[in-house]
N, C-alpha and C positions, 0 to 999 in steps of 0.2 A: 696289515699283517707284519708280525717280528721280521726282521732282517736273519735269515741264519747263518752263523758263522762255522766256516768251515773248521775243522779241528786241526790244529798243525799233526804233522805226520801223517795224518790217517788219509787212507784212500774212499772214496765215494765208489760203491760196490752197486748198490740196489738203489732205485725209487721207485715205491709204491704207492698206490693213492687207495684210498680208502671210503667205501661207497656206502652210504646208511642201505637198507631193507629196500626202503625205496627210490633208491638212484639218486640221491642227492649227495655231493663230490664235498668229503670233510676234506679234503685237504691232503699234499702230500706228507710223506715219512721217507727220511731219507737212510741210508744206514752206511757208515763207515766203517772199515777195518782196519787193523795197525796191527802187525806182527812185532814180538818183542819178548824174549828170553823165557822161549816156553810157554807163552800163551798168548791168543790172537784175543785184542781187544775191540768191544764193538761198542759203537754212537748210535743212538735211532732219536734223531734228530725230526720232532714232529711241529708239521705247521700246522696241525691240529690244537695240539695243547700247547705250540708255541716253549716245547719245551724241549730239554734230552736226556734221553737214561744210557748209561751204560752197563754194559755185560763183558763180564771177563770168561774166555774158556780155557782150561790150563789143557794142555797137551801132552799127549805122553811118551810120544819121542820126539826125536827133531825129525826124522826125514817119514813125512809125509806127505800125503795129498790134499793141501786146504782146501782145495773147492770141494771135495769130498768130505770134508770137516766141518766146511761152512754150510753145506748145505743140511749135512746133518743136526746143525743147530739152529738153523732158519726153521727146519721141521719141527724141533723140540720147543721152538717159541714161538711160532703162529699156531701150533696143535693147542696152546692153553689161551683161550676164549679174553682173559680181560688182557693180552699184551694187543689186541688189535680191536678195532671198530669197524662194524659191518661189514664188507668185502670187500679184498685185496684185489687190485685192477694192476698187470703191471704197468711200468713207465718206463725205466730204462735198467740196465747194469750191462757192468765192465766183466762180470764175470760168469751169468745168468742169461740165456736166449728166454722167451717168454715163452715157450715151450716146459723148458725147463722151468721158471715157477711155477706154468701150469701144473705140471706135475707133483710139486711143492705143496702146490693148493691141494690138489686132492689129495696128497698121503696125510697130510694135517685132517683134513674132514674123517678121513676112513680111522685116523688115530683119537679122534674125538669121538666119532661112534662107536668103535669099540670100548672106550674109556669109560663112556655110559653104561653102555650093555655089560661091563666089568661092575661096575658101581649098582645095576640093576639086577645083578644075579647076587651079589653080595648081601643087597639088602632084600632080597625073595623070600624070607619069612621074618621079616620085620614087622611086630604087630600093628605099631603106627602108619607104616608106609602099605599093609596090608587096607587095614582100613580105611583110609586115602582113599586106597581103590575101588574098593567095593562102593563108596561112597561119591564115587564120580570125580576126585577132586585131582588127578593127574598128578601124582609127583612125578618131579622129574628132578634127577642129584643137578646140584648145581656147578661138577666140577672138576672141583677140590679133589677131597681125598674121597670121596664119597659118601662122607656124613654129611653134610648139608644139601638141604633138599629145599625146591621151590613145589607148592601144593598150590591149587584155586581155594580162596579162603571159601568156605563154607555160606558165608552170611555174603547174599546177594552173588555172590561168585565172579565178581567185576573187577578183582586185583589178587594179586599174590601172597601168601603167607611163607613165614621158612618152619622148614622141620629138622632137627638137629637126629641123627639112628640114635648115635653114639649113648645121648642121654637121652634120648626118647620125650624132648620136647617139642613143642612146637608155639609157634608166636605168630601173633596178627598185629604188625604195628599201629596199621588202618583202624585196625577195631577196638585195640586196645586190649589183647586177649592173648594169652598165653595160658600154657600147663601142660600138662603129661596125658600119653592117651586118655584116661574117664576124666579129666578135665574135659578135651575134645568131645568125648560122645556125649555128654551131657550139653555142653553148646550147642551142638549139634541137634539132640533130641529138642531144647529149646527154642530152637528156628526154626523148627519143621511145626513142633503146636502153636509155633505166633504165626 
């Protein structure tokens, strides 16, 4: 495993460890802060990927409450699915009881489920994502902004395809298949006479 180096200035705040679906321990993530002329800057220093990102948040006065700032931005970054891997287990912080990111944990879930059920009421008469349904194939948005969507691909139903609302396509990398809805029903009608 990399050796990881601490950031000069920066305070070690959080370690989190991070658990696949099924209990297997990817490794920790560490996260530093550094305060500095209007905005707190952040390390998330992972032995996962062996690597580090950082995040700047600007502030908007000077006399506030960071742990109330930082917690507010721990929410706003573990609530979007690709900044973490499988499930957050705490470990330690200097400014965090593990009460408190339990807490953390859940308003990120409860802000992910409603992100969806937002992106699910948006796309409710989308004629692609209608048909999906009727057809058994579960979309579900993948997200984002709530155009991209993951569907069961139609042919064998054993992997995922994407569906785009915006432009109303969709693509099977697996199968090699793409097109606009009567592209799809017609696939579809296809599969169902072979």
């Amino acid at each position: 495993m990399k050796q990881i180096n601490i950031p000069n200035q920066f305070e070690l705040f959080l370690s989190y460890e991070q658990l696949s679906p099924q209990g297997f321990e990817y490794g920790l993530t560490h996260v530093y802060y550094q305060l500095d002329n209007n905005c707190i800057y952040f390390k998330f220093i992972s032995e996962i990927k062996e690597d580090e990102t950082t995040e700047i948040l600007k502030l908007k006065s000077n006399s506030v409450n960071y742990k109330e700032i930082i917690n507010d931005f721990l929410i706003e970054y573990f609530t979007i699915p690709q900044n973490t891997i499988g499930r957050l287990l705490f470990d330690s912080s200097s400014l965090f009881s593990e009460e408190e990111f339990n807490q953390i944990k859940e308003t990120c879930r409860l802000n992910q489920v409603n992100r969806i059920n937002e992106h699910i009421e948006k796309a409710s008469n989308n004629e692609l994502i209608l048909f999906l349904t009727q057809q058994g194939l579960s979309p579900i948005p993948t997200y984002s902004d709530g155009t991209n969507w993951y569907a069961t691909c139609p042919n064998q139903r054993k992997h995922s395809m994407m569906v785009n609302t915006h432009s109303n396509q969709w693509g099977c990398g697996y199968c090699r298949k793409k097109g606009n809805l009567n592209d799809l029903k017609e696939w579809c009608d296809s599969l169902k006479k072979s």
